[in-house]
N, C-alpha and C positions, 0 to 999 in steps of 0.2 A: 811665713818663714820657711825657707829650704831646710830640709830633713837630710841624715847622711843614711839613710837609705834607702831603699827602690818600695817604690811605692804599689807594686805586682809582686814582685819573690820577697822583698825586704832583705835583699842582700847589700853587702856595703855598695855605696855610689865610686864610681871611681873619680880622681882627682879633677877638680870646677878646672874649666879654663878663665882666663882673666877676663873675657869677653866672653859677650850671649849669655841667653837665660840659664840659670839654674839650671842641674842635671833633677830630672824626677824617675828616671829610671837608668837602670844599670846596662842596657843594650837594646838592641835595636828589636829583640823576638821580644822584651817586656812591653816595650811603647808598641807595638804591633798588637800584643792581647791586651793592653789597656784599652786602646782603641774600639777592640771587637766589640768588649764588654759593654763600651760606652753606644756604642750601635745597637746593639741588644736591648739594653734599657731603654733609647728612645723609640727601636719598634715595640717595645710591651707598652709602655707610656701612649703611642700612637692605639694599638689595640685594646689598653683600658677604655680611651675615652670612646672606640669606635665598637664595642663591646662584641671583640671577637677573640675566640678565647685561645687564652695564653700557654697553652700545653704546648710542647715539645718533644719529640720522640725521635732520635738518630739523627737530630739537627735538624727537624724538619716541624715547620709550626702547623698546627692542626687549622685553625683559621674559621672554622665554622662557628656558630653567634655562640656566642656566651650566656647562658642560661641561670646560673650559681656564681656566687663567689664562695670560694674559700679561705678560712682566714685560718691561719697559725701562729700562736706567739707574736701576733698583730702583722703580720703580712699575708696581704689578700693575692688572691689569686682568679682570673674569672675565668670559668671553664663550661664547656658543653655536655649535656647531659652524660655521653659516652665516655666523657675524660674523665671526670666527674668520678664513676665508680674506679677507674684505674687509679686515677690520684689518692683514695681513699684509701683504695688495695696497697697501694706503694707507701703511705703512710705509718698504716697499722702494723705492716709489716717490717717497715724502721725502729718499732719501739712504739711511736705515735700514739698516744689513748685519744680513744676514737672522742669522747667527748671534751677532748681540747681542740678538735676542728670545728668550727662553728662555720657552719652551710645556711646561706640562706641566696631567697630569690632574688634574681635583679629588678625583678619588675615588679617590686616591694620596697617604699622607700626604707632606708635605714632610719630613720626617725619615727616611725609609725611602730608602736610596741604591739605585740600580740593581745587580742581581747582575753582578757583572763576573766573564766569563770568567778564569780565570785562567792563569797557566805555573806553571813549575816553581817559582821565585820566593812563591809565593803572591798576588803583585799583581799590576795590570793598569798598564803602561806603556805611553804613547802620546808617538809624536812628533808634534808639530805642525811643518808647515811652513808658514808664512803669513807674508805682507811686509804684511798691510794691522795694525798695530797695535790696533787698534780690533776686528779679529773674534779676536786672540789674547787681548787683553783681557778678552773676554767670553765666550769659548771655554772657559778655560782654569779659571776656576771652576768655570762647570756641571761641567766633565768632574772636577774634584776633588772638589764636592760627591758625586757618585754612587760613588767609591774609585779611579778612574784616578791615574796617577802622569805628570807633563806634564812633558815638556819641547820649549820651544821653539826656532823657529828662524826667523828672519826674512828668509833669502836661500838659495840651493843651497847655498854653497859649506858654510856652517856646518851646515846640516840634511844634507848629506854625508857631515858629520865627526861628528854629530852618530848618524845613521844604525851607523854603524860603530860607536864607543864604546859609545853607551849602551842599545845590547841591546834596541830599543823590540821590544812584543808586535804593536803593529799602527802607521802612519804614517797620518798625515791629511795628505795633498800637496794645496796649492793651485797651479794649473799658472801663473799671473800674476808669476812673481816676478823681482825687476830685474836678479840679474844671471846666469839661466841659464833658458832655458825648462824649464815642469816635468818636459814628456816627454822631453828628455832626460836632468834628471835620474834620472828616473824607469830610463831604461836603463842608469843606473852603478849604481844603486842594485841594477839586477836582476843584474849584473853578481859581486857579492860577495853577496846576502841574497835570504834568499827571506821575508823580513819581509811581512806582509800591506800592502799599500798600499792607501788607499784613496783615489782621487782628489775633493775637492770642489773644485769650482769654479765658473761663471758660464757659462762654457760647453757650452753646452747642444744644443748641433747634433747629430746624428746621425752626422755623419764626426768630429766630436769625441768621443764616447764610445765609436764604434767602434777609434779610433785609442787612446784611452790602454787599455781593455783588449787591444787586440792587443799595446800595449808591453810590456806587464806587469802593467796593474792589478789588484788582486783586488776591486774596486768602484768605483761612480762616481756618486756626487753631485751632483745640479745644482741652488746657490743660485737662490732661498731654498728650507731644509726647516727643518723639526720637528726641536729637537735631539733627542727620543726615537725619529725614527726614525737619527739619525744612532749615535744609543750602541746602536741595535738591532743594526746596520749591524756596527759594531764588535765588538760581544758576538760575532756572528757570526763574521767573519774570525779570530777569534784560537780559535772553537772549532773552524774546520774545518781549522787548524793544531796544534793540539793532535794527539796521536797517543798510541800505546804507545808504550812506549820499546822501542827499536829494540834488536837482538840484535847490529847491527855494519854494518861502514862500509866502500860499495865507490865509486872512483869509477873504476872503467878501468883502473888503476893501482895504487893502494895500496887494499889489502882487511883490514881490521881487526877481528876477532871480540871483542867485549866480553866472553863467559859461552861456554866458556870463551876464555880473554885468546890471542889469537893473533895475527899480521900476518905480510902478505904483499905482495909488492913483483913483479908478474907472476905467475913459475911458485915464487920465490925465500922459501922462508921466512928470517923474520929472527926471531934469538930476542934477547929484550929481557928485562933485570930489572923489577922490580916499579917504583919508578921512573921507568924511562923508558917501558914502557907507560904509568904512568898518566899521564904526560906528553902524548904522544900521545893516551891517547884522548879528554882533556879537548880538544885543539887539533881532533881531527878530526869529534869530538861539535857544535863550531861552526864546521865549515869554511869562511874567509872573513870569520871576525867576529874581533877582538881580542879576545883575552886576556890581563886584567891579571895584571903580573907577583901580585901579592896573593891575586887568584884562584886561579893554579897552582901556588903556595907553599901556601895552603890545602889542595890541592887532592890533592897528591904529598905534603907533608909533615904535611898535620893543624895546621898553625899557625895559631892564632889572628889575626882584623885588626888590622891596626895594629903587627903587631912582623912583617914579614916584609921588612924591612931588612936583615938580617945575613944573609938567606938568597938574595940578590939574584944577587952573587956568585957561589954556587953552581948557583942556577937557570942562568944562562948559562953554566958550563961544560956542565948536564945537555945544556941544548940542543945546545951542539956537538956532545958527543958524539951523541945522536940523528942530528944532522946526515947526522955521519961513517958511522952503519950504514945512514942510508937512500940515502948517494949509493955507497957501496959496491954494494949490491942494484941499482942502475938509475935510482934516483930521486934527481931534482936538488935539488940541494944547497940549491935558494934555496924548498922546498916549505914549508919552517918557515921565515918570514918579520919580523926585529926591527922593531918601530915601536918607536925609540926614545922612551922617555917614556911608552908606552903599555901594552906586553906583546908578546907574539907571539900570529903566528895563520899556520892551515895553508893553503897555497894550492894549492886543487885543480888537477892539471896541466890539466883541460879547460876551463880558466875564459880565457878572452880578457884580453889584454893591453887595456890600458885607453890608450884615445887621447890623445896628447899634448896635444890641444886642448881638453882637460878643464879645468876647474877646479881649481885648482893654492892644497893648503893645506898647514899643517905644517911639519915639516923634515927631513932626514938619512933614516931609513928610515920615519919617519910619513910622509911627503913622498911616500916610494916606493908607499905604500902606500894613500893618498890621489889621489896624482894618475898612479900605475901607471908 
């Protein structure tokens, strides 16, 4: 159906004559740049399929092979290593957050995901912490296209709570966020996990990356990169945490042998039924992390998810009692700790008390357990 107006400026059309096609433009200079444009898109179209890349500078195409594409807000672009960084330059410098440009190789199909490290789980789980919407938006695909498992967090206090429950393999901390600076989070975080961190951010100084690895990072990123070397980045941290599996569990205090099953509390052995070790050593196997009531139901009893309801009940007496033979032996009594609503978890005696001036989420003993 004919439009009444130009389909280049969008100014009115002037009056149809009774014969001949429809007008679609208002003069002769707009059908002349319609044109252009249309020649344009069939040389980029001509140089996608013949993979040479589609940069432009003073009207003159660069034409050397295409190495990368890059994609924005879903349109690709294929470019040569040298254009590549200027494109990137010219981006960032529009506003662009470098990681909603998604870079990869041509000579990598797009259907082939990156091999993702994995844990024990089989998959690869990453927290995001990020306040700018717009980089978790565009973050958050790439990292699921490749087999990451995302979950996000848009402020400390959630990526805290966030940290704790959902067991990430590796964290992507952005240190910008509005209601706690990173690096401190960064030291609660180090506080209960030794979860791989790896800090991206903007800052780029030399006493900045000095400082978040001394905090505790296990890497540091400084926008803009390449999201291939950022999943590089990652593959890595979660494979240099990866291990054997460990024969048993000392921390100063409580010494727990998996194979064969023994514990000890000092010089003190404690003998424990089958049960309440395997209790113990699922809590001490994650010291510092919760564990859901469902998981140690599973876990102790072999029950399936989803019906470990009627076994709630029970769970909480096993715990007490544990309680009861580890404060007997020396050890305090608040070492197995309830986050209500959550599960329990073991709290190593050498772990610091967590500052009241923390970020305060949860309630009743999540509350204790979150905000210390």
């Amino acid at each position: 159906m004919a439009t009444d107006t130009c389909q280049v400026c969008g100014e009115a059309l002037p009056a149809s004559t009774e014969t001949g096609r429809p007008r679609k433009f208002c003069s002769d200079k707009c059908r002349s740049r319609a044109h252009r444009v249309r020649r344009t898109e069939d040389e980029r179209s001509r140089e996608r399929l013949s993979r040479v890349c589609e940069v432009r500078i003073g009207g003159r195409a660069c034409k050397l092979t295409a190495t990368f594409a890059l994609s924005v807000d879903g349109q690709e672009m294929r470019v040569c290593p040298a254009c590549q960084k200027l494109a990137m330059a010219f981006l960032v410098d529009q506003g662009e957050s470098a990681a909603a440009v998604e870079i990869r190789r041509l000579d990598v199909p797009e259907t082939e995901p990156a091999r993702v490290a994995t844990g024990v789980s089989g998959t690869g789980k990453v927290l995001l912490i990020e306040d700018d919407d717009r980089v978790s938006q565009a973050l958050r695909p790439c990292l699921e296209r490749r087999g990451w498992h995302v979950t996000t967090a848009a402020d400390g206090k959630t990526g805290l709570y966030q940290g704790m429950t959902a067991q990430p393999d590796v964290v992507l901390l952005d240190l910008g966020l509005p209601d706690i600076d990173g690096l401190t989070l960064l030291r609660e975080i180090r506080k209960t996990s030794d979860v791989p961190v790896i800090v991206v951010t903007a800052r780029g100084e030399i006493e900045d990356i000095t400082r978040g690895l001394d905090v505790g990072a296990d890497d540091y990123l400084v926008k803009p990169y390449a999201i291939e070397e950022l999943l590089a980045r990652m593959r890595k941290a979660v494979r240099q945490r990866t291990r054997p599996p460990e024969q048993g569990y000392d921390d100063g205090v409580l010494r727990v042998g998996f194979a064969p099953p023994e514990v000890h509390v000092g010089d003190a052995e404690v003998v424990l039924p089958r049960r309440e070790f395997a209790l113990l050593e699922l809590l001490v196997r994650g010291a510092g992390t919760i564990q859901s009531a469902d998981r140690i139901i599973a876990h102790v009893w072999g029950d399936p998810p989803g019906t470990a309801a009627a076994r709630k009940r029970t769970l909480a007496v096993l715990v007490a009692v544990l309680r009861t033979k580890l404060r007997e032996n020396g050890l305090g009594a608040d070492a197995i700790v309830s986050a209500r609503g959550l599960g329990y978890y073991y709290q190593p005696p050498n772990r610091p008390a967590r500052p009241a001036s923390g970020p305060r989420v949860g309630y009743s003993h999540a509350e204790r357990f979150l905000n210390g």
